[in-house]
C-alpha positions, 0 to 999 in steps of 0.5 A: 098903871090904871088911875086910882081915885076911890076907895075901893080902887085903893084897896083892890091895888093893894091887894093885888100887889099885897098878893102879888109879894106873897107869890113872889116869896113862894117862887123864891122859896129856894132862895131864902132856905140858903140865906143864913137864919138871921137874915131869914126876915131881912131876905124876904123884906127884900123880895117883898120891896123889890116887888113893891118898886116895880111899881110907880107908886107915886099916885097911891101915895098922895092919895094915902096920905089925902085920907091920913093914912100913913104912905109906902115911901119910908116902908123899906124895912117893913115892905109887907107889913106897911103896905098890909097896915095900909091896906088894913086901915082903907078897909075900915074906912071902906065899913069893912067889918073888923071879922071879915078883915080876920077872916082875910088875913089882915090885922094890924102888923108892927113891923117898923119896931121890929125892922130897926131892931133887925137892923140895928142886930146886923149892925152891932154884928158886924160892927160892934157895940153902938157907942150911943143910940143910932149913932153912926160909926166912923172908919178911918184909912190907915195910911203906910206911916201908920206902922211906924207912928203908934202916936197917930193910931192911940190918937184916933181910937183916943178921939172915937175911931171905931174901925181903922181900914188898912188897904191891901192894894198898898204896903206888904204884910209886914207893914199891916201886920206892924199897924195891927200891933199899935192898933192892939197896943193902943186898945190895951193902953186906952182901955177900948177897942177898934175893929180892923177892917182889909181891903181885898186888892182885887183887879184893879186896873191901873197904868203902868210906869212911866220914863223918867223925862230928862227935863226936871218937871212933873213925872207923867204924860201932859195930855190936852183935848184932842190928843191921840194916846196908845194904850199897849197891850205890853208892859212897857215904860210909858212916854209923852208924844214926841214929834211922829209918835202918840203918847203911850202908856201901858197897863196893870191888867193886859187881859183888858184887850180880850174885851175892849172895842172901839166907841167905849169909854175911858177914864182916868185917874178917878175921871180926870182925864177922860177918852173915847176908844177908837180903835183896837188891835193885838198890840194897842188900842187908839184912845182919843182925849175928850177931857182933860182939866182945865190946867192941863192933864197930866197922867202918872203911873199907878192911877185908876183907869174905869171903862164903864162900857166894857163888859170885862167878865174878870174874875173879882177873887183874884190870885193875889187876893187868894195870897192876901186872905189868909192874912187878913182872916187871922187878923181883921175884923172885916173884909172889903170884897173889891170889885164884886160884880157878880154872884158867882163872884160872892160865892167864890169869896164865900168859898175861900171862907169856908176853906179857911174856916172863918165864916164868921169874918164880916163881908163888906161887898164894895159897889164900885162898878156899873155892874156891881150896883145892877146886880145888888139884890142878887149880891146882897142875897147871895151874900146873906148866906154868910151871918155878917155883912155889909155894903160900901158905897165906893162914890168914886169908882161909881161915879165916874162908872156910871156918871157924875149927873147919876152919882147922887141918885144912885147911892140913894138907891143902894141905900134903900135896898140895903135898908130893906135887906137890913144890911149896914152900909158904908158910905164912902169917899171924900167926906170931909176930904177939903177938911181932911187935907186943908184943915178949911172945910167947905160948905159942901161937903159939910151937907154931903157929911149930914148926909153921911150920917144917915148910914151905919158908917161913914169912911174918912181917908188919910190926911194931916188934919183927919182928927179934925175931921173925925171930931167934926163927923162925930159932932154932925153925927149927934146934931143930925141924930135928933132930926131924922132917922134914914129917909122918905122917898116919892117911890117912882119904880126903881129899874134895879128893882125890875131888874131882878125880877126879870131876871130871876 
């Protein structure tokens, strides 16, 4: 980018990127005439930031805010209009006369009014009424003894929970349709109301059992740094080493091994336990540990395995998805769309809607994987088609997908794309989750739930002292409230944002 320095130099950057966001909504007309009418604006808001983060804004931004105009880096919502007002103003600084900026198609826009309006629409849609202005809701996860304990359920929707989350890679239908009913009891004997929000399972990848050991220890492979660990293509019980023999384990998801090669990644149990593959044939692969905690690794059954170098290419919808979703259409608010990856995974979702006829059920695209967060524009606008919708950012599966170190960056970046589509977005995992568990929070995640509050709904998890934890986000909720309203941002050129127009 060409240094910056005067006036005029301003307004000819501007200008041309201003042009630049108008040719670029005409090339994509296609795409905005098949979002739904709602988000018609929220769309091409979209486009027009994408285009605007290409761009390392960084020096137009101290030079705007040198000649008290106000910057690009909290235009998210009102791309165009902030950018056009920038422009605006520079030309009355330059002596452009009041009709020639007529005669150019600039005047004054009122976009930031109109685009927390917008949002503030969406997030009523999808999660109803807002109890107080600009308040963030909060969800809680159900867990199983949700459905034979109804005191626990009228406590939280007594204490201000607005949306439950039954999770559909657990329990039956039988158990989730008995938490529903003291979900629905439990509004009818506290006089409101609480929005039910399912999970679709999705593919996820998880290890297989495992042989019950003769001695009485901790069921699961003890695993240290260095150790050699089959992973079997069949479905076999796994077992620690023994003198000639690795430890093996097996998988939930075989079709793994069409995709895997040896030099990619692999982790355990929510990056606990981490490898590197090295070597893959028919029956096994050969994974070599690298990391393990410092007590020692111990790998169970049914815990999460992340490859964040292989391309897997499985379908998201998959077939016990397909059995699940008739049931959560009759009965939730909302549907989790578990590892979503790709477009044509949304318009499989959207498909099975229609089939069903419950376009209206709210889809809450969950950004779990390395691919999914690359593609999130695409997500997001293919996803526009349906009139409610929502984003969570799912911090444990990215995390260990794309790095602890980039964990932080990462969701604020979704969170600025899902502003400027006026989306409401979830933000997930562990809040709260020492306070949760222990009863003791820590400072930490005290500043990470301040930061949870910045989003239209934050997600707690189960645990014994979750009613501590729920007051204590509301509390969070209303002290932050008075100090911001989402964020600013320096505006270096984001890659998601390059991206997509390179391949779009």
């Amino acid at each position: 980018m060409k240094k910056v320095s005067s006036i005029q130099q301003l307004i000819t950057f501007l200008t041309e990127l201003r042009e630049t966001m108008l040719q670029k909504e005409k090339d994509h007309q296609e795409i905005l005439d098949q979002v739904h009418s709602s988000y018609r604006e929220s769309a091409r808001n979209l486009l027009h930031y994408l285009t605007l983060r290409t761009m390392d804004l960084r020096p137009i931004q101290e030079k705007l805010s040198t000649l008290g105009i106000s910057s690009l880096g909290h235009s998210e919502r009102y791309a165009f209009a902030n950018l056009s007002n920038s422009l605006y103003h520079l030309h009355l600084l330059a002596g452009t006369p009041k009709k020639e900026l007529e005669e150019m198609g600039l005047s004054f826009y009122s976009g930031f009014p109109r685009s927390r309006r917008r949002l503030k629409k969406h997030t009523n849609q999808l999660f109803g009424p807002e109890k107080w202005k600009d308040h963030t809701r909060i969800m809680v996860t159900l867990p199983s003894e949700a459905s034979t304990n109804y005191e626990l359920v009228e406590a939280l929707i007594a204490q201000g929970v607005e949306i439950v989350r039954i999770n559909c890679s657990h329990d039956d239908q039988e158990t989730w349709a008995k938490m529903i009913w003291n979900i629905h009891k439990a509004e009818r004997t506290l006089a409101a109301s609480c929005l039910i929000y399912m999970d679709l399972p999705g593919p996820k990848l998880r290890t297989g059992p495992i042989k019950k050991g003769k001695k009485k220890k901790r069921k699961g492979i003890e695993l240290t740094q260095g150790d050699v660990l089959y992973l079997m293509r069949e479905a076999v019980k796994g077992r620690p080493a023994k003198k000639d023999k690795p430890a093996c384990i097996s998988t939930t998801l075989p079709e793994i091994f069409d995709h895997l090669k040896a030099g990619e990644a692999i982790w355990f149990d929510d990056g606990k336990i981490g490898g590197i593959v090295e070597a893959v044939d028919a029956e096994k692969a050969l994974i070599r540990i690298h990391h393990v905690p410092l007590q020692g690794g111990l790998l169970r059954a049914s815990k999460g395995i992340n490859l964040p170098d292989t391309a897997l290419n499985l379908p998201s919808l998959t077939q016990k998805d397909r059995e699940t979703l008739p049931f959560i259409a009759r009965h939730a608010h909302m549907v989790g769309y578990s590892f979503v990856q790709s477009v044509e995974d949304v318009k499989a979702l959207q498909e099975s809607l229609r089939e069903l006829n419950k376009t209206d059920l709210g889809i809450i695209l969950k950004i779990e994987t390395k691919k999914s967060f690359r593609h999130l524009p695409s997500l997001l606008l293919q996803a526009m088609q349906n009139p409610k919708v929502g984003v969570m950012i799912a911090r444990g599966d990215l995390a260990v997908e794309l790095g602890w170190e980039r964990i932080a960056e990462v969701q604020e970046q979704i969170a600025w794309l899902c502003e400027a589509a006026h989306i409401p977005y979830i933000w997930a995992t562990q809040i709260l989750e020492n306070l949760v568990k222990t009863g003791q929070a820590t400072r930490a995640e005290i500043t990470d739930a301040a930061m949870a509050v910045r989003a239209e709904c934050a997600m707690l998890n189960k645990g014994p002292y979750i009613l501590e934890a729920v007051k204590t986000l509301q509390d969070l909720d209303q002290r932050m409230d008075a100090h911001h309203f989402k964020k600013m941002a320096s505006l270096r050129p984001l890659q998601v944002a390059v991206r997509f127009w390179v391949e779009n």
